[in-house]
Structures are given as structure tokens and as C-alpha cells.
BALOBA-1460 file (C-alpha; in Angstrom, 3 decimals):
// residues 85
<rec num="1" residu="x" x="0.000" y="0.000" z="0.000"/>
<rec num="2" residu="x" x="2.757" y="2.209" z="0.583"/>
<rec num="3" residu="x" x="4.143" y="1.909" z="-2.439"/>
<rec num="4" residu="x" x="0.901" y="2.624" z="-4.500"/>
<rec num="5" residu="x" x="0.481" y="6.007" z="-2.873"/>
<rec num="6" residu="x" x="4.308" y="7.022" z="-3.514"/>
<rec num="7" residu="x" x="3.740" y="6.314" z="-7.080"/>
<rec num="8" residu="x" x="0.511" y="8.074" z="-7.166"/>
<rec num="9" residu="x" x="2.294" y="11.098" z="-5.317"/>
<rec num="10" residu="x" x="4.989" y="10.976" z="-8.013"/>
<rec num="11" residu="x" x="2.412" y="10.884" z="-10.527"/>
<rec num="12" residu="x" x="0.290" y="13.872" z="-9.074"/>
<rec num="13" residu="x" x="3.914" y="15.957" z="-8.401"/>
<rec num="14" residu="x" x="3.993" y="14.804" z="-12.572"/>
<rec num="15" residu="x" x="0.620" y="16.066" z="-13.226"/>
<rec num="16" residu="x" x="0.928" y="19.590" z="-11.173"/>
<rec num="17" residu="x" x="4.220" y="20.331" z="-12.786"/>
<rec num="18" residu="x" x="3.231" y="19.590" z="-16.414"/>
<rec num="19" residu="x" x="-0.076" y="21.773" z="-15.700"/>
<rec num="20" residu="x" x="2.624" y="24.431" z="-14.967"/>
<rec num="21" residu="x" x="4.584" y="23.901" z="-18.180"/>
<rec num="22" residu="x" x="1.152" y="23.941" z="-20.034"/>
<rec num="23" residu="x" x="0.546" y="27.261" z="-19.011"/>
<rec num="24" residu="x" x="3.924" y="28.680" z="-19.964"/>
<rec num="25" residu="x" x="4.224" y="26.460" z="-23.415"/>
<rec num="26" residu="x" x="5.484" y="28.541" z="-26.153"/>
<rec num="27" residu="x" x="4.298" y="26.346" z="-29.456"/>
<rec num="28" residu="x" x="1.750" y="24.292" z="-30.306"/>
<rec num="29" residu="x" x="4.158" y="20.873" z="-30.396"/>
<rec num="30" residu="x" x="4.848" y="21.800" z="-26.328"/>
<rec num="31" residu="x" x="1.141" y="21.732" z="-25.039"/>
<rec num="32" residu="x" x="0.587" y="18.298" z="-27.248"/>
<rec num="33" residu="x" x="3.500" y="16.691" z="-25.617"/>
<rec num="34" residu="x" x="1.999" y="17.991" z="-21.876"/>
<rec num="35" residu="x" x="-0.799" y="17.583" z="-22.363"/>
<rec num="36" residu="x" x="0.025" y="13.469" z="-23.552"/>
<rec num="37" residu="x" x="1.781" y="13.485" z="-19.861"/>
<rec num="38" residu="x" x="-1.288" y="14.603" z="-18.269"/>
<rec num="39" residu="x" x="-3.518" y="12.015" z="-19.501"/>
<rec num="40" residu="x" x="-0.741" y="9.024" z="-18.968"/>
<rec num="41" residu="x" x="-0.621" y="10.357" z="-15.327"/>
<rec num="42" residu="x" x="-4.522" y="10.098" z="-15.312"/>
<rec num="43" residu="x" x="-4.614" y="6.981" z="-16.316"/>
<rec num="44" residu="x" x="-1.467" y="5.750" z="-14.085"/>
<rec num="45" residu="x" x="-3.633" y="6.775" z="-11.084"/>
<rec num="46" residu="x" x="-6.515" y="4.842" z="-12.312"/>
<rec num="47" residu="x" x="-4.639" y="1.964" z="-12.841"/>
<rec num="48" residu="x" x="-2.790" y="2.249" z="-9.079"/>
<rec num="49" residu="x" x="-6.414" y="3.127" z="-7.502"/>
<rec num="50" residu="x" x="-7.273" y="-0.218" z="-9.004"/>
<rec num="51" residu="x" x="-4.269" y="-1.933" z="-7.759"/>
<rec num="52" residu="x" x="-5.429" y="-0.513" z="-4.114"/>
<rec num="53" residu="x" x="-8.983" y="-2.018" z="-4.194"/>
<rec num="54" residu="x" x="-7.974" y="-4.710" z="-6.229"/>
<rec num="55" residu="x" x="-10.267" y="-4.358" z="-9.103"/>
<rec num="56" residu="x" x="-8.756" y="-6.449" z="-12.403"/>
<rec num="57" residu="x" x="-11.432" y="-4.901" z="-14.824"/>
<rec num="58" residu="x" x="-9.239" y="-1.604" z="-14.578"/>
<rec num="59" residu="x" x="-6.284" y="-2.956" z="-16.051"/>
<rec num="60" residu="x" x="-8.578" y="-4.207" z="-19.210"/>
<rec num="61" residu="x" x="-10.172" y="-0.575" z="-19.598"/>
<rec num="62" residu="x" x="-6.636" y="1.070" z="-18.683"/>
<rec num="63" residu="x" x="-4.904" y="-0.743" z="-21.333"/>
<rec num="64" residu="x" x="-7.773" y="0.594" z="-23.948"/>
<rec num="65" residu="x" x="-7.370" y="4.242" z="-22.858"/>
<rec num="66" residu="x" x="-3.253" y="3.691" z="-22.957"/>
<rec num="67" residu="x" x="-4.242" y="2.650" z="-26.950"/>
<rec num="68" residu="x" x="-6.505" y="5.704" z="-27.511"/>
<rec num="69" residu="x" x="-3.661" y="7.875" z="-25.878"/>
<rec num="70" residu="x" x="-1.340" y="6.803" z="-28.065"/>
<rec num="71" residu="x" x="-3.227" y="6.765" z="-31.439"/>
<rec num="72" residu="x" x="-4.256" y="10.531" z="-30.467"/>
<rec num="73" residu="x" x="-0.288" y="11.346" z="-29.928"/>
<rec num="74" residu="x" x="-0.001" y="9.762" z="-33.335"/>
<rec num="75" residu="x" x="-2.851" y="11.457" z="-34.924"/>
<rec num="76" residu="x" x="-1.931" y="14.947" z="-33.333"/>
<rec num="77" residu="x" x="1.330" y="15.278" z="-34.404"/>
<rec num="78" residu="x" x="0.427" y="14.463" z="-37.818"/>
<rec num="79" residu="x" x="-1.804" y="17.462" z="-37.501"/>
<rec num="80" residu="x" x="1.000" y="19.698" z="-36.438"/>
<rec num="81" residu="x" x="3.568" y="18.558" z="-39.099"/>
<rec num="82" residu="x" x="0.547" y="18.699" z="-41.952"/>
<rec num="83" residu="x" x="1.514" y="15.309" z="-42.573"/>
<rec num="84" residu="x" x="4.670" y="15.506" z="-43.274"/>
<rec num="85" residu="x" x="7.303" y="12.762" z="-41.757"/>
């Protein structure tokens, strides 16, 4: 138990300082990349909140929102670069 709420405290210090650096992000390409970190940190406390109570269906709806994350990085910064590679 101890160790799920120092990695949820390392994930909320995460969160607070990347909602700092989303307020002072000078492009575009800087608040994507934040704002990524902010929703893996969401969904790293889900997952650890699950681990707590020990709920397995968390980890099966975690895993799905860790895809959609990632396909929205994807998709985003093909946005930005106008699809260039």
C-alpha cells in the first residue's frame, strides 16, 4: 500500500508540474507533448487506484485508454507537421 500512494504522489507531483509547463508552453508541439503526460498520469492513477482495491477490470479498460492515448499522440502530431514525416 505504501508503495501505491508514492507512485501516485509521483504521478500527481507529474501532473501539477506539467499543468505548470502547459501554461507557460510557447508552441503548439509543447502543449501536445503535456498535455500526452497529463492524460498518462490520469490513467497511471486509475490503474494504481485499481491496484489498491484490487479491481482487475481496470487494467482491461486502462490498457484501452493507454491505446486511444497513443493513437491521439499519433494522430496529433500528424496534424502539427501537416503530414509531413
Amino acid at each position: 500500500m505504501v508503495v501505491v500512494a508514492g507512485t501516485v504522489g509521483i504521478l500527481l507531483v507529474a501532473a501539477v508540474l506539467g499543468l505548470v509547463r502547459l501554461y507557460t508552453a510557447p508552441d503548439d508541439a509543447s502543449v501536445a507533448a503535456v498535455s500526452d503526460l497529463l492524460y498518462f498520469c490520469a490513467v497511471g492513477i486509475v490503474v494504481m487506484g485499481a491496484l489498491a482495491v484490487g479491481s482487475s477490470i481496470v487494467f482491461d479498460v486502462a490498457s484501452i485508454a493507454a491505446l486511444i492515448g497513443i493513437l491521439a499522440t499519433i494522430a496529433l502530431s500528424r496534424i502539427l507537421t501537416r503530414g509531413r514525416r
